[in-house]
PQR file of N, CA, C, O and H, with PARSE charges and radii, in Angstrom:
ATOM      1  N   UNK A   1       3.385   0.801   6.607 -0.4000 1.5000
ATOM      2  CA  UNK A   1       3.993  -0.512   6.708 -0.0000 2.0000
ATOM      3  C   UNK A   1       5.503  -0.353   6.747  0.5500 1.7000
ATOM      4  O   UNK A   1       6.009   0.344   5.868 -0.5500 1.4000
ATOM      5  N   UNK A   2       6.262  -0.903   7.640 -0.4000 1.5000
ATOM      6  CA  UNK A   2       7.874  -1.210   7.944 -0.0000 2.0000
ATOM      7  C   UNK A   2       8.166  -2.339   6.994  0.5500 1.7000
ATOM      8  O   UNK A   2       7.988  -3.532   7.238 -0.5500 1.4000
ATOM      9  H   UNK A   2       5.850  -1.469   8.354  0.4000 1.0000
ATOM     10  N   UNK A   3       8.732  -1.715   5.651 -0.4000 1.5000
ATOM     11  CA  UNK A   3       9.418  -2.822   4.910 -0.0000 2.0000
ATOM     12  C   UNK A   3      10.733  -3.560   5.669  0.5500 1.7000
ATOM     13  O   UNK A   3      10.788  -4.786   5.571 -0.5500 1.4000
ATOM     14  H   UNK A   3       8.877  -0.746   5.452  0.4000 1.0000
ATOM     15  N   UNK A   4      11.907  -2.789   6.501 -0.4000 1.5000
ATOM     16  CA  UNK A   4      12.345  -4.033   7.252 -0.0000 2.0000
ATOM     17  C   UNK A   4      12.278  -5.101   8.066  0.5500 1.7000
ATOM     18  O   UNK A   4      13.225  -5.690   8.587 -0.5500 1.4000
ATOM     19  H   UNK A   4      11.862  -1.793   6.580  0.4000 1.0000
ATOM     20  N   UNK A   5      10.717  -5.416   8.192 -0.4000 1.5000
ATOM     21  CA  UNK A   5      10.979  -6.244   8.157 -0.0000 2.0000
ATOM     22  C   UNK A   5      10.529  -7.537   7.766  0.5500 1.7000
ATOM     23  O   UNK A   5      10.274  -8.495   8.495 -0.5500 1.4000
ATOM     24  H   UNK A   5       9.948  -4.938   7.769  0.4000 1.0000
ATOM     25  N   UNK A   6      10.447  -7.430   6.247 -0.4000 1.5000
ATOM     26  CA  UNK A   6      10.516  -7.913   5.137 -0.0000 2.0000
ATOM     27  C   UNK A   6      11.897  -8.447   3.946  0.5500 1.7000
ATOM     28  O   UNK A   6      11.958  -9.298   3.059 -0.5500 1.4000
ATOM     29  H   UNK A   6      10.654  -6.652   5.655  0.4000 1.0000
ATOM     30  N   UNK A   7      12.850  -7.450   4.502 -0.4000 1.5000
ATOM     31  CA  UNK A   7      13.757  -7.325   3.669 -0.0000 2.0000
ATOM     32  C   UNK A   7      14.947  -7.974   4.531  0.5500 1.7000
ATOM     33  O   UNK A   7      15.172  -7.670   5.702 -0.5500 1.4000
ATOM     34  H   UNK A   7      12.800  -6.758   5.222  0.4000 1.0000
ATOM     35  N   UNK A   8      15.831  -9.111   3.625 -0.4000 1.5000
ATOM     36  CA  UNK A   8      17.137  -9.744   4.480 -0.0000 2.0000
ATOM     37  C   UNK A   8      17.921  -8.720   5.155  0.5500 1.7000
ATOM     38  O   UNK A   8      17.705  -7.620   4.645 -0.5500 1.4000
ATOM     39  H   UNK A   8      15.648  -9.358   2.673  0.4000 1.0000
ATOM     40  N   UNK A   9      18.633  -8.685   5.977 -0.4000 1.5000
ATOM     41  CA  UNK A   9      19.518  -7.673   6.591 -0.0000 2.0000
ATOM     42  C   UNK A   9      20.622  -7.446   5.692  0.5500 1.7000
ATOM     43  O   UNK A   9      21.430  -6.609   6.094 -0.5500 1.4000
ATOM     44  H   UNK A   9      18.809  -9.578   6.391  0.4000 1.0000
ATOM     45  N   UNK A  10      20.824  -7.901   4.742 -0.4000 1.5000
ATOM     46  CA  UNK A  10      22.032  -7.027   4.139 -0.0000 2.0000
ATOM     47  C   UNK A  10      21.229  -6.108   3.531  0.5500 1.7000
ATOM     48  O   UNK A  10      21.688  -4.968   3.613 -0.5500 1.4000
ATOM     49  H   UNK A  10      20.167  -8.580   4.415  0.4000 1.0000
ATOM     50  N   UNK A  11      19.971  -6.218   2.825 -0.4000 1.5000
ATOM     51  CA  UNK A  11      19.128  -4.959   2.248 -0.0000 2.0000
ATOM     52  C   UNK A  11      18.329  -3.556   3.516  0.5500 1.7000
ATOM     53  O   UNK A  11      17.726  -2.499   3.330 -0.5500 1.4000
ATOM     54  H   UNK A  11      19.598  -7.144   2.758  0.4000 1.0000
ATOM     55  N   UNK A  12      18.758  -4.303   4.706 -0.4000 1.5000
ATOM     56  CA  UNK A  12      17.876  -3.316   5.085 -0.0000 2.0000
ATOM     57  C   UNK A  12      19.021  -1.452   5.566  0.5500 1.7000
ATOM     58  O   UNK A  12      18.534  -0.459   6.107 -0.5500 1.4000
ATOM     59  H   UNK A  12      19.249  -5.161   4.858  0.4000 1.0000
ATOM     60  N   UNK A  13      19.534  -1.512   5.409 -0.4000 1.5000
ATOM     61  CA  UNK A  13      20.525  -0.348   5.387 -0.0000 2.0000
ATOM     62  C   UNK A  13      20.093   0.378   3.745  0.5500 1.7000
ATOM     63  O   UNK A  13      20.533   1.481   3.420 -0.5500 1.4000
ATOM     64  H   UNK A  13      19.929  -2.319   4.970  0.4000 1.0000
ATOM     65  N   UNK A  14      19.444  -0.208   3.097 -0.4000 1.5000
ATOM     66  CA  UNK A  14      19.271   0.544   2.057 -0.0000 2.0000
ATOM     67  C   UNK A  14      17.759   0.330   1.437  0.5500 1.7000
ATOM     68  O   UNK A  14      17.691  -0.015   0.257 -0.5500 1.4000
ATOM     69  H   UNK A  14      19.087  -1.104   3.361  0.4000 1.0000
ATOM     70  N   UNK A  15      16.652   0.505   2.120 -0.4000 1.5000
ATOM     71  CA  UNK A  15      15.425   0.243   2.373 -0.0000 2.0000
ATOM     72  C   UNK A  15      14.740   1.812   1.744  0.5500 1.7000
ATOM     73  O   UNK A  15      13.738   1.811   1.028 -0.5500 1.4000
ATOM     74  H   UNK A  15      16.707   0.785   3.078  0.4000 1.0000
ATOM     75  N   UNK A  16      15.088   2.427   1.937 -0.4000 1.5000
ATOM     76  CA  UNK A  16      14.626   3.728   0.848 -0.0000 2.0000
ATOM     77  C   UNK A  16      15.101   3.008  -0.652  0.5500 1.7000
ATOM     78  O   UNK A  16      14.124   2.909  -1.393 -0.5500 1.4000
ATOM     79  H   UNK A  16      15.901   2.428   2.519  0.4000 1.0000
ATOM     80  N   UNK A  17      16.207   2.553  -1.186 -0.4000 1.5000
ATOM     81  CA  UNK A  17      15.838   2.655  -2.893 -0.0000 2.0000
ATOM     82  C   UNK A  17      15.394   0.933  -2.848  0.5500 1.7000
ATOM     83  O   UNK A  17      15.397   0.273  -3.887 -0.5500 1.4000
ATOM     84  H   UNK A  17      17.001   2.633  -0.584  0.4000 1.0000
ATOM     85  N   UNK A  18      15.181   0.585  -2.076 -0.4000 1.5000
ATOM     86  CA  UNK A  18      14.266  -0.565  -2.403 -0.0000 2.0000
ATOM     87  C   UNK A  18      12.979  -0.232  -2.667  0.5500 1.7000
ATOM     88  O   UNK A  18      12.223  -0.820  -3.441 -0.5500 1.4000
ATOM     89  H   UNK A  18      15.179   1.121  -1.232  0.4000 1.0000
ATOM     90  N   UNK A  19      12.737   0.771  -1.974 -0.4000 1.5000
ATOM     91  CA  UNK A  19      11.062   1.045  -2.336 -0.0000 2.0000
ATOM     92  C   UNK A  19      11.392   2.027  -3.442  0.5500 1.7000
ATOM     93  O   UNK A  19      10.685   1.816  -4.427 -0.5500 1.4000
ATOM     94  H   UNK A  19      13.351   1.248  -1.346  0.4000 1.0000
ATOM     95  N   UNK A  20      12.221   3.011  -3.590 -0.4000 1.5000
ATOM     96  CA  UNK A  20      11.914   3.822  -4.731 -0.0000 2.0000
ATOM     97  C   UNK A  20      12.408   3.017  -5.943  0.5500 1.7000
ATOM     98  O   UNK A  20      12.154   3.555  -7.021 -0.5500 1.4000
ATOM     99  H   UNK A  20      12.796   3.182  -2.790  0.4000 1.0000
ATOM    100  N   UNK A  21      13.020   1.915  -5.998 -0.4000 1.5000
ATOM    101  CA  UNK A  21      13.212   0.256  -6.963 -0.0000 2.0000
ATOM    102  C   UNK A  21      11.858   0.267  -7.848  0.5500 1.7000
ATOM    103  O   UNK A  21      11.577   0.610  -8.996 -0.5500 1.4000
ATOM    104  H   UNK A  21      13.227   1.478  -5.122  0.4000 1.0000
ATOM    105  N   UNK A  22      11.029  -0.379  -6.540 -0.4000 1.5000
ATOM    106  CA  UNK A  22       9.722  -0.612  -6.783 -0.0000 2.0000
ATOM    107  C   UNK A  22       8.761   0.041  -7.629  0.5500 1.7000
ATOM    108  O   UNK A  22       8.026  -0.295  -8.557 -0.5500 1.4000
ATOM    109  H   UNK A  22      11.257  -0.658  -5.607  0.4000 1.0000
ATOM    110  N   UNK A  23       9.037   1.154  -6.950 -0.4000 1.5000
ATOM    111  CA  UNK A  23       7.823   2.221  -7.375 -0.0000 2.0000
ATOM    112  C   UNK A  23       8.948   2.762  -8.803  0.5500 1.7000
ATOM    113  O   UNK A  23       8.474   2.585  -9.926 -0.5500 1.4000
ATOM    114  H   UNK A  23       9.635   1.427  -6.196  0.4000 1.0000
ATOM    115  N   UNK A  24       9.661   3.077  -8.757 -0.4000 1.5000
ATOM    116  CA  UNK A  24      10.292   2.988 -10.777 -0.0000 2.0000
ATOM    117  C   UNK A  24       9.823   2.000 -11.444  0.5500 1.7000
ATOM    118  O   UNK A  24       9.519   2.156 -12.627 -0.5500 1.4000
ATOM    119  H   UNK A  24      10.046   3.221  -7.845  0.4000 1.0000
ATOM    120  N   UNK A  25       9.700   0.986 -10.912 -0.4000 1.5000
ATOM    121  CA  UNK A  25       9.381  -0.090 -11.692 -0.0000 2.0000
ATOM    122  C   UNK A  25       8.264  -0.155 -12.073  0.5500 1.7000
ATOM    123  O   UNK A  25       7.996  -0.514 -13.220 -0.5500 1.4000
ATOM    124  H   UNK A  25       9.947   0.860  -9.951  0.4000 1.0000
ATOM    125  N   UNK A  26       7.359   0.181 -11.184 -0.4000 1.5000
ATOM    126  CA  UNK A  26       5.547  -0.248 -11.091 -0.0000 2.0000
ATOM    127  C   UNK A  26       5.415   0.803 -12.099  0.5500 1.7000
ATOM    128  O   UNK A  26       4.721   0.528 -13.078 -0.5500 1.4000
ATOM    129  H   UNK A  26       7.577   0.473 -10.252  0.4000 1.0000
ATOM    130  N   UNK A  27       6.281   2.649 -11.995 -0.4000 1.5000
ATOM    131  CA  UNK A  27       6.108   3.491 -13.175 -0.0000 2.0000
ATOM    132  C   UNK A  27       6.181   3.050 -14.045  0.5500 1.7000
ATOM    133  O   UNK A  27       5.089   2.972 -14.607 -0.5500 1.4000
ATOM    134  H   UNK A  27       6.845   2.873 -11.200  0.4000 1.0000
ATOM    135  N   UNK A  28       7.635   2.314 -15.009 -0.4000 1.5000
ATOM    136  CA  UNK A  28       7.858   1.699 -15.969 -0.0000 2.0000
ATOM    137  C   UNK A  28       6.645   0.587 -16.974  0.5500 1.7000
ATOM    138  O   UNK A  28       6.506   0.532 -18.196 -0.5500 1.4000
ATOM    139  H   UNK A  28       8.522   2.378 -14.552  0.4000 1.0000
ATOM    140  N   UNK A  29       5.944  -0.162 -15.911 -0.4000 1.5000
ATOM    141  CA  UNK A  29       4.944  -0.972 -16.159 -0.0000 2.0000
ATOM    142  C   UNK A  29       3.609  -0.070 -16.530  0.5500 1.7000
ATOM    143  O   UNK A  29       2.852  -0.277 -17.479 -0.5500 1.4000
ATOM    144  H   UNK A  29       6.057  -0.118 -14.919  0.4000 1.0000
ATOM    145  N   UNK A  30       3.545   0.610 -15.893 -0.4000 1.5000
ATOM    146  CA  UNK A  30       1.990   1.568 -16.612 -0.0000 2.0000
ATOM    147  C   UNK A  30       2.481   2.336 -17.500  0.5500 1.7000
ATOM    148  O   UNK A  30       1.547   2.678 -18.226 -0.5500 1.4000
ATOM    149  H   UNK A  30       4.160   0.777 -15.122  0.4000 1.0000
ATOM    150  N   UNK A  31       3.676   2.908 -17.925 -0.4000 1.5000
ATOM    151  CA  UNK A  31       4.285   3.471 -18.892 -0.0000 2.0000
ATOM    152  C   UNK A  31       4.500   2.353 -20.119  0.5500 1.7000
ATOM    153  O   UNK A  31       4.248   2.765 -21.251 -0.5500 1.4000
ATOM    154  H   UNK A  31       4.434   2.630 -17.335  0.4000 1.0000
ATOM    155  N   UNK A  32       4.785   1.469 -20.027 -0.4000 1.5000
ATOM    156  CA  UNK A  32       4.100   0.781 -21.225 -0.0000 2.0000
ATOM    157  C   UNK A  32       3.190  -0.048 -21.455  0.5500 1.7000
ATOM    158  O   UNK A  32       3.072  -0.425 -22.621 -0.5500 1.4000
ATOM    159  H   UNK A  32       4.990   1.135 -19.107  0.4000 1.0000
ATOM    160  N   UNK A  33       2.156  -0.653 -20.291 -0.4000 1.5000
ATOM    161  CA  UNK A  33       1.429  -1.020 -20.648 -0.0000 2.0000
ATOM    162  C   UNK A  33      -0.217  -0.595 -20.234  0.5500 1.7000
ATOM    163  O   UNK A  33      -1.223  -1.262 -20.476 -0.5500 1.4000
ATOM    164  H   UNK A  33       2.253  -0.347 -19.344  0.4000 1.0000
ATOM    165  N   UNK A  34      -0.158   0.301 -19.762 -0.4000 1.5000
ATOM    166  CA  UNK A  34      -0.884   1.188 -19.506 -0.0000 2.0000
ATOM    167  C   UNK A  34      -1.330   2.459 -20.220  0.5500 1.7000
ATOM    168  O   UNK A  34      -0.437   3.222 -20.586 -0.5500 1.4000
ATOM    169  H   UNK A  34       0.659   0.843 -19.566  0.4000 1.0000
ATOM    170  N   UNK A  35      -2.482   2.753 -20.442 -0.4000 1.5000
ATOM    171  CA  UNK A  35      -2.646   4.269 -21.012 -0.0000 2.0000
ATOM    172  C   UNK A  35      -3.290   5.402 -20.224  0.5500 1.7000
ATOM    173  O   UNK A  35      -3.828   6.375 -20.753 -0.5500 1.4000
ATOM    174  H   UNK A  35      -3.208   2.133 -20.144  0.4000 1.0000
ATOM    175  N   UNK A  36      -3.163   5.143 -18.605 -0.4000 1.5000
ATOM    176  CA  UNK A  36      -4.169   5.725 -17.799 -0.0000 2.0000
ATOM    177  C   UNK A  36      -2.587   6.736 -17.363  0.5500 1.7000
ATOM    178  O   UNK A  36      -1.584   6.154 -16.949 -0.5500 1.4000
ATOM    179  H   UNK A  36      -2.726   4.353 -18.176  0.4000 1.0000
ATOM    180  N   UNK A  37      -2.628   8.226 -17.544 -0.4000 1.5000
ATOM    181  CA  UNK A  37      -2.132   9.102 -16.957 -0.0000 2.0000
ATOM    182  C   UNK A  37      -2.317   9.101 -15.061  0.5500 1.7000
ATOM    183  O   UNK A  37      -1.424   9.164 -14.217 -0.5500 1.4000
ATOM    184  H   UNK A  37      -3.442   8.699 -17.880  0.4000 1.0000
ATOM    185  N   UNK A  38      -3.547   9.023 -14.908 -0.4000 1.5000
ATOM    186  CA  UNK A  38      -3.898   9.375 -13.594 -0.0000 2.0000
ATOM    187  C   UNK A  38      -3.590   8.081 -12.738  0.5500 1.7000
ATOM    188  O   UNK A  38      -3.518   8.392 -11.549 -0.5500 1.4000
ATOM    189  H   UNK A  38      -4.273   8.972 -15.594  0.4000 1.0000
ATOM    190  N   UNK A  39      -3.383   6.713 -12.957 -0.4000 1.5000
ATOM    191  CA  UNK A  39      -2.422   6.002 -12.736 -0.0000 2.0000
ATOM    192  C   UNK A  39      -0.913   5.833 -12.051  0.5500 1.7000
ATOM    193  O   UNK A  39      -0.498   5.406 -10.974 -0.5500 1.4000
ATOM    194  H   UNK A  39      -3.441   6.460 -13.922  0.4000 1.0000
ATOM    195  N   UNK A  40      -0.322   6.386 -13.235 -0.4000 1.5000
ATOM    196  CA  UNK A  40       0.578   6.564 -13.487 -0.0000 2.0000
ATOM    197  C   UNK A  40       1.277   7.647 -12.455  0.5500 1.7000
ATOM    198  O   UNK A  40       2.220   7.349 -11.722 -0.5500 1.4000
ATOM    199  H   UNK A  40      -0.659   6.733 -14.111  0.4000 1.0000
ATOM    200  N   UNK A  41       0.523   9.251 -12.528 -0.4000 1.5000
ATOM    201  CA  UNK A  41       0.602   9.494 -11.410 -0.0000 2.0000
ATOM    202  C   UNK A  41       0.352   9.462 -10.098  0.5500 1.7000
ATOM    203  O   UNK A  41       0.897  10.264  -9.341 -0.5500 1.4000
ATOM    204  H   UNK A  41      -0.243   9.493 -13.123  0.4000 1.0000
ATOM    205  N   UNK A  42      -0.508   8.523  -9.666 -0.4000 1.5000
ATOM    206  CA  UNK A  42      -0.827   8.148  -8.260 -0.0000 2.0000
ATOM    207  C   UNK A  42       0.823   7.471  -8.181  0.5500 1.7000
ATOM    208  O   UNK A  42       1.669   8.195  -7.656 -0.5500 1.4000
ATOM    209  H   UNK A  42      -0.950   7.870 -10.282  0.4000 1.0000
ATOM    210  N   UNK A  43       1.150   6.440  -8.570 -0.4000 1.5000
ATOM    211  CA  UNK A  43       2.174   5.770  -8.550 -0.0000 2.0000
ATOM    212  C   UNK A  43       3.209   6.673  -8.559  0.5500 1.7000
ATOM    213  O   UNK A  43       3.608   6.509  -7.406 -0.5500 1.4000
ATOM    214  H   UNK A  43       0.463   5.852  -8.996  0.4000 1.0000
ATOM    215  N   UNK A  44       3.909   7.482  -9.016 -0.4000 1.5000
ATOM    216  CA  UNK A  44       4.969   8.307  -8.542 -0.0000 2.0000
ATOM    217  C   UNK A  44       4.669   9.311  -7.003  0.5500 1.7000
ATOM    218  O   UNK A  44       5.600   9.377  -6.200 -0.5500 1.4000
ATOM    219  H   UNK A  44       3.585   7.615  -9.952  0.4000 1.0000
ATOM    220  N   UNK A  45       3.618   9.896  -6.752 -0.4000 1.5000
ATOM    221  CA  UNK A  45       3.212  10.143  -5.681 -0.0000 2.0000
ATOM    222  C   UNK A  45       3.130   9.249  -4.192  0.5500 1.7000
ATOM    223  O   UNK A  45       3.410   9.537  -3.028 -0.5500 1.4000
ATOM    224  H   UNK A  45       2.861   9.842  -7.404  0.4000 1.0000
ATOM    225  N   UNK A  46       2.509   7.811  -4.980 -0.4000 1.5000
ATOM    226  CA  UNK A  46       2.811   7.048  -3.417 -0.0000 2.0000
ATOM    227  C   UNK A  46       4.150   6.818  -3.053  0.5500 1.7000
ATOM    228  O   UNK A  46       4.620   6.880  -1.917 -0.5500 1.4000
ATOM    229  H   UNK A  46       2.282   7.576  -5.925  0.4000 1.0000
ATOM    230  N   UNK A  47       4.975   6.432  -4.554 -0.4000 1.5000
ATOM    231  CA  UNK A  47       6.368   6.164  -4.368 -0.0000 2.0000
ATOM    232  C   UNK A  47       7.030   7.305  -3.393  0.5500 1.7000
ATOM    233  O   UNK A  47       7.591   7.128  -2.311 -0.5500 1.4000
ATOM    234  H   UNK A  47       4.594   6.382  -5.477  0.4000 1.0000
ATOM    235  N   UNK A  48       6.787   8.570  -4.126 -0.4000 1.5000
ATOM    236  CA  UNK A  48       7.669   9.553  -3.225 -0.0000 2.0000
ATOM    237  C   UNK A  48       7.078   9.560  -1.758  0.5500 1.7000
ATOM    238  O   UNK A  48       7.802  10.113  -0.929 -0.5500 1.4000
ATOM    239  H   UNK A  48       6.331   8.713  -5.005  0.4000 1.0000
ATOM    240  N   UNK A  49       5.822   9.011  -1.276 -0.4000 1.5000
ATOM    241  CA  UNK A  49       5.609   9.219   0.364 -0.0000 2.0000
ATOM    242  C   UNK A  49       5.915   7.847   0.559  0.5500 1.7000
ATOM    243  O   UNK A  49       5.577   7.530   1.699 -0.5500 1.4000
ATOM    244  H   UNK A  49       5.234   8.562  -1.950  0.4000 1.0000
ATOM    245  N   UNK A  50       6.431   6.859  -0.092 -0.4000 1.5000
ATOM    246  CA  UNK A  50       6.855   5.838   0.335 -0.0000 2.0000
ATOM    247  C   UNK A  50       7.942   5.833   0.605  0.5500 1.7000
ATOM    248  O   UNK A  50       8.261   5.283   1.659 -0.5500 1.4000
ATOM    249  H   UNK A  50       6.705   7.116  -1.019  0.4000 1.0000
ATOM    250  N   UNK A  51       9.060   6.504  -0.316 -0.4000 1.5000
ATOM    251  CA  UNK A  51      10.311   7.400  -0.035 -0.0000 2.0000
ATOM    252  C   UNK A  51      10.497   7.583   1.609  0.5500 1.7000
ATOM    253  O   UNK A  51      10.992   6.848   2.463 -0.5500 1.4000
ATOM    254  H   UNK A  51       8.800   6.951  -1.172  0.4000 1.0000
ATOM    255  N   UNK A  52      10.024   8.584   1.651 -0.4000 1.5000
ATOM    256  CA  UNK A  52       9.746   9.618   2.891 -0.0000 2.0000
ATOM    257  C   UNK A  52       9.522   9.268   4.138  0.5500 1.7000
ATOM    258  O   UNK A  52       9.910   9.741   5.206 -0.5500 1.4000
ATOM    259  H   UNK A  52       9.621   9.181   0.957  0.4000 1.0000
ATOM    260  N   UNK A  53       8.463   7.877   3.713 -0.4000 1.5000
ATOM    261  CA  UNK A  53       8.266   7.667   5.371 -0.0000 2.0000
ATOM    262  C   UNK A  53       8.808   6.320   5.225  0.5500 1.7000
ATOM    263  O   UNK A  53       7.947   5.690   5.839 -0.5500 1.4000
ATOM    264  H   UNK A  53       8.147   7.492   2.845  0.4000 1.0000
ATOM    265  N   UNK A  54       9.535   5.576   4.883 -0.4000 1.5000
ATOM    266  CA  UNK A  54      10.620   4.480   4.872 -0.0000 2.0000
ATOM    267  C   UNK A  54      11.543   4.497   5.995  0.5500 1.7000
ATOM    268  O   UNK A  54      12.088   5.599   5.924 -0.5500 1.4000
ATOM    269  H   UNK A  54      10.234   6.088   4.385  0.4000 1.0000
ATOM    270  N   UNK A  55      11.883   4.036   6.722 -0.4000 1.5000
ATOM    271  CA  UNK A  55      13.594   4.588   7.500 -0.0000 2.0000
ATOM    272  C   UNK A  55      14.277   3.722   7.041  0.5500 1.7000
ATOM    273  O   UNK A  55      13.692   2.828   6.429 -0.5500 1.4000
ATOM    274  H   UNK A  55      11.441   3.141   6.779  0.4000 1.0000
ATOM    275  N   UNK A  56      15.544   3.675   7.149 -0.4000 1.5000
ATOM    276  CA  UNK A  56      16.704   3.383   6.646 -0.0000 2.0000
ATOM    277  C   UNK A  56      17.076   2.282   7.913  0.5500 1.7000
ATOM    278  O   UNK A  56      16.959   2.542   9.111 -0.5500 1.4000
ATOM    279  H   UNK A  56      16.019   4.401   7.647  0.4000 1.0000
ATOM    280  N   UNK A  57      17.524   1.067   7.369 -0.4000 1.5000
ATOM    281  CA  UNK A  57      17.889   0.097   9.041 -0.0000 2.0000
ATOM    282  C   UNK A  57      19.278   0.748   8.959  0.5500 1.7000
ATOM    283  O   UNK A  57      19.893   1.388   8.107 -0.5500 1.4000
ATOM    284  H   UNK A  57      17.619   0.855   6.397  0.4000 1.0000
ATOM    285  N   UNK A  58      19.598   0.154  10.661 -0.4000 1.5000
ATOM    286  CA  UNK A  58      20.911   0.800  11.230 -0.0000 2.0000
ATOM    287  C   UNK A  58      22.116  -0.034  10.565  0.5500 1.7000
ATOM    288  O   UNK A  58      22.065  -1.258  10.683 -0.5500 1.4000
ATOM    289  H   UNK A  58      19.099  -0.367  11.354  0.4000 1.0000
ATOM    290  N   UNK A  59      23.110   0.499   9.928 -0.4000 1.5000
ATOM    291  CA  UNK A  59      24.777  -0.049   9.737 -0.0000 2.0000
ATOM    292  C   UNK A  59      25.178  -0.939  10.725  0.5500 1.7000
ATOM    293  O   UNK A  59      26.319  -1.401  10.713 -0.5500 1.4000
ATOM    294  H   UNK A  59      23.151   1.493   9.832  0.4000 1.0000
TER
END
């Protein structure tokens, strides 16, 4: 999925830490309210290929 275009144009030049935003966050949330390890790591794993295959909109 192409988060830009989802995201207003002043965010989309910075569309990688919007998703790695997210996915800290979604960590943060099973880190305390969660007790499932294997969770927890799916969620840093999708984050980082969410990372990865993100592009960055143009300046």
């Amino acid at each position: 999925m192409n988060l830009l275009n989802l995201l207003p144009a002043k965010l989309q030049p910075y569309a990688k830490a919007v998703v790695a935003a997210i996915g800290a966050l979604a960590g943060v949330a099973v880190f305390y309210f969660g007790d499932q390890p294997d969770v927890a790591a799916a969620i840093q794993v999708l984050t980082a290929l969410g990372v990865y295959a993100q592009p960055n909109g143009a300046k």
